[in-house]
C-alpha positions in Angstrom: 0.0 0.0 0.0 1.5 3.5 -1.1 1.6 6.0 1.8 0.7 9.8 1.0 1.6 12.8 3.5 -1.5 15.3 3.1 -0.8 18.8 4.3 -3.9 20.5 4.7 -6.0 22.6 7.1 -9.4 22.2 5.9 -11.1 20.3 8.1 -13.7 19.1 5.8 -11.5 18.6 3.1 -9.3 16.6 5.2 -11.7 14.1 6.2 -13.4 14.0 2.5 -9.9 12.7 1.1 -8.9 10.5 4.1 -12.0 8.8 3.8 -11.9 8.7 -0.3 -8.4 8.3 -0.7 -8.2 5.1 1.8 -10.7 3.4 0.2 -8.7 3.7 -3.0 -6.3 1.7 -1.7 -3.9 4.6 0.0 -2.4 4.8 2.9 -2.9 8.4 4.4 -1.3 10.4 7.1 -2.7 14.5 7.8 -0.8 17.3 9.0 -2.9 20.9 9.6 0.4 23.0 9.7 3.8 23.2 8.3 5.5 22.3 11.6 3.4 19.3 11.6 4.5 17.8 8.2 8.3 18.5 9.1 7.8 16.5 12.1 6.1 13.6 10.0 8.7 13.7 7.1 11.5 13.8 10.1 9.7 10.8 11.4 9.1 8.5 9.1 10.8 7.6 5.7 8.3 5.7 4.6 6.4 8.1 2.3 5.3 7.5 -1.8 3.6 11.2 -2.3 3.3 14.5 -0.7 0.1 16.2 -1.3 0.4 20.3 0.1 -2.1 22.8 0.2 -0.5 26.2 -0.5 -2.0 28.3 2.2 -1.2 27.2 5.8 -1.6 28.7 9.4 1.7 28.6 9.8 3.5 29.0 6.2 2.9 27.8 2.7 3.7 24.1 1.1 5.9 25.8 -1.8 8.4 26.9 1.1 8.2 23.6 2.5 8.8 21.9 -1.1 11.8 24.4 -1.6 13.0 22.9 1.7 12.7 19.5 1.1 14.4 19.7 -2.3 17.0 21.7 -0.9 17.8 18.5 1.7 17.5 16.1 -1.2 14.1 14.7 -0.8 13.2 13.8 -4.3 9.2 12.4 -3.3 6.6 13.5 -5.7 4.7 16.7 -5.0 1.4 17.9 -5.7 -0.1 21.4 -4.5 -3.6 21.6 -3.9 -4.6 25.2 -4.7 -7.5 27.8 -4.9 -7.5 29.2 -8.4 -6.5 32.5 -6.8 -3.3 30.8 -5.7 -2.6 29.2 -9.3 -0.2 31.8 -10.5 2.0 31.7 -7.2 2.3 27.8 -7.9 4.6 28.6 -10.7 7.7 28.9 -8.2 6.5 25.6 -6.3 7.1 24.1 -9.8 9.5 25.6 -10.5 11.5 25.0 -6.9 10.8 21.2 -7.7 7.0 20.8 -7.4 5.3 17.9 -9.8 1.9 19.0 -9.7 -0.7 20.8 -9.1 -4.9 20.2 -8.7 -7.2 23.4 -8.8 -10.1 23.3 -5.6 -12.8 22.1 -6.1 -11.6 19.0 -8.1 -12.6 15.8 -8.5 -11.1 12.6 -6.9 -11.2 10.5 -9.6 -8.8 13.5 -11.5 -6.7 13.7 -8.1 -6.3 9.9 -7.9 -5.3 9.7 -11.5 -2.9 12.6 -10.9 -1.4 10.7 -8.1 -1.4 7.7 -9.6 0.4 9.0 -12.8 3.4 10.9 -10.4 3.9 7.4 -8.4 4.3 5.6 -11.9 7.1 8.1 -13.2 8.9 7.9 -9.6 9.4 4.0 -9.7 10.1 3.9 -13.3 13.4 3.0 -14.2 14.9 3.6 -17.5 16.4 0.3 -18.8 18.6 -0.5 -21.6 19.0 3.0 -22.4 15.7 3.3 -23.5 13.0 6.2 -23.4 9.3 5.2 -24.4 5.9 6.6 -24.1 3.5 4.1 -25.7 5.0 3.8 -29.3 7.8 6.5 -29.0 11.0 5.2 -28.6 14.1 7.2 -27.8 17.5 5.3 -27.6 19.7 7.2 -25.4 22.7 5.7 -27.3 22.4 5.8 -30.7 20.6 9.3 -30.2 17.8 7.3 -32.4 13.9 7.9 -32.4 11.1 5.8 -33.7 7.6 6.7 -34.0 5.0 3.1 -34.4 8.6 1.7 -35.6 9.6 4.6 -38.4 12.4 6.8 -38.1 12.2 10.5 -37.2 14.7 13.1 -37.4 15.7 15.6 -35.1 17.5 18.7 -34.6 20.2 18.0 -31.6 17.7 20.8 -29.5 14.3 19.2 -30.5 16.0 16.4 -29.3 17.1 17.1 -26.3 13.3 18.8 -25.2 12.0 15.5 -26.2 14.3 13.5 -24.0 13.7 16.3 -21.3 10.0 15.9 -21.7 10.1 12.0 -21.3 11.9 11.9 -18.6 9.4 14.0 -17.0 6.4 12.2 -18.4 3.5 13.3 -16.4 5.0 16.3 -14.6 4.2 20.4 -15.4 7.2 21.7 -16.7 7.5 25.8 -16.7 9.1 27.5 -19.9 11.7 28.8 -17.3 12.2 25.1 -16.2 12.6 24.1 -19.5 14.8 26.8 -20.2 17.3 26.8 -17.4 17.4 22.7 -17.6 17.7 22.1 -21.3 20.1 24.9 -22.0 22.7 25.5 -19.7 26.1 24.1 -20.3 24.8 23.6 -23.5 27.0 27.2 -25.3 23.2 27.7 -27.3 21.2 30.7 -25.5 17.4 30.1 -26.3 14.8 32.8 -25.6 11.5 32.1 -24.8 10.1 32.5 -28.7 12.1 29.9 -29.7 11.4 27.4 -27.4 7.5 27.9 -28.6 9.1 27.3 -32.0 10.7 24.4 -31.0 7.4 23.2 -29.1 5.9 23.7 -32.3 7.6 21.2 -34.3 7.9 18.6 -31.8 3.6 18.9 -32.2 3.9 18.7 -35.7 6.4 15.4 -36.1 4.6 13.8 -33.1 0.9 14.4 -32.4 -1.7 13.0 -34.8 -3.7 16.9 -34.7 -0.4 19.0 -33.7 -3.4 21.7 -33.4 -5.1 19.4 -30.8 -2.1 17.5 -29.1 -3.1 14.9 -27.3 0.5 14.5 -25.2 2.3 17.6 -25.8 -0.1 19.5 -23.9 0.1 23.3 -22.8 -0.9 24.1 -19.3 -2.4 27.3 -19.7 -0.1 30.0 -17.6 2.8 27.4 -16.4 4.0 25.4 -18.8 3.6 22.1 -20.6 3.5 18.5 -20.0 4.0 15.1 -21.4 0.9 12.7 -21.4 1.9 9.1 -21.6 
């Protein structure tokens, strides 16, 4: 049974999703302030999936997420947020959040979420292989196949692919993308080109690049990969 830590201080809330989230098979622990969850993460190692609620008595979950990646803790992260809160989740994901989930929501969108963060954590990549249904990347030979035919690349289309499979499932901000994919690399890339680039990723991979179906923009953060 996976174990989630769920920061929140919504009383109702809490016990809606302990209740919901239990009977799909989790294994939940609460915390109603920041000093609460530090004392639980302290405690117990144990943990699959953080879920943080921005707005806390006592703090916020993106200072606590800029805390924990600043230690090392690498556990999978999604805010829950008000949609008055949604632009100030932009630093949580860009300090090293995963996610995010707009209140109200539904579960079954929240369980998918967290179900879809827990996959990417445990995958490994094997063989020097990246694959999203019937994409294939081969790390080695700097190779990729779409349904078994070749495509071609430019050496920065693909390297954003490769970024954006390795991340499969995570929100990825345009400054993420940026500071990730480019540094080290001697190419400076504004912000127009990368759309550029995103567009001709959609155009050699997505069936409708005008409706993609897994290069998808989130509106006012980023983008992300759907498997």
């Amino acid at each position: 049974m996976q174990k989630l830590l769920l920061l929140e201080d919504d009383i109702s809330l809490i016990d809606g999703l302990t209740y919901s989230l239990r009977k799909n098979g989790f294994e939940i622990e609460v915390a109603r302030t920041i000093k609460e969850a530090e004392k639980l993460v302290i405690e117990n190692t144990g943990f699959d999936l953080f879920l943080f609620d921005v707005t806390l008595p006592d703090g916020n979950g993106i200072t606590l997420c800029e805390k924990l990646r600043g230690s090392g803790n690498q556990i999978p992260i999604i805010f829950l947020t008000a949609s008055d809160e949604e632009t100030s989740v932009i630093r949580g994901l860009d300090c090293g959040g995963d996610d995010y989930i707009t209140k109200p929501f539904k579960l079954g969108e929240l369980c998918s979420r967290i179900r879809a963060l827990l996959r990417r954590s445990n995958r490994e990549i094997t063989g020097d292989i990246l694959q999203s249904g019937d994409l294939l990347i081969n790390l080695v030979e700097g190779k990729v196949s779409l349904g078994g035919e070749p495509l071609e690349f430019t050496g920065a289309e693909y390297r954003l692919l490769c970024l954006f499979l390795k991340n499969s499932g995570r929100v990825l901000t345009r400054n993420t993308i940026l500071d990730r994919l480019w540094d080290g690399s001697g190419s400076f890339v504004d912000d127009n080109t990368l759309s550029v680039y995103i567009h001709r990723l959609r155009e050699k991979l997505e069936k409708n690049p005008s409706k993609p179906e897994h290069l998808k923009t989130i509106r006012g953060f980023g983008y992300q990969w759907k498997e």
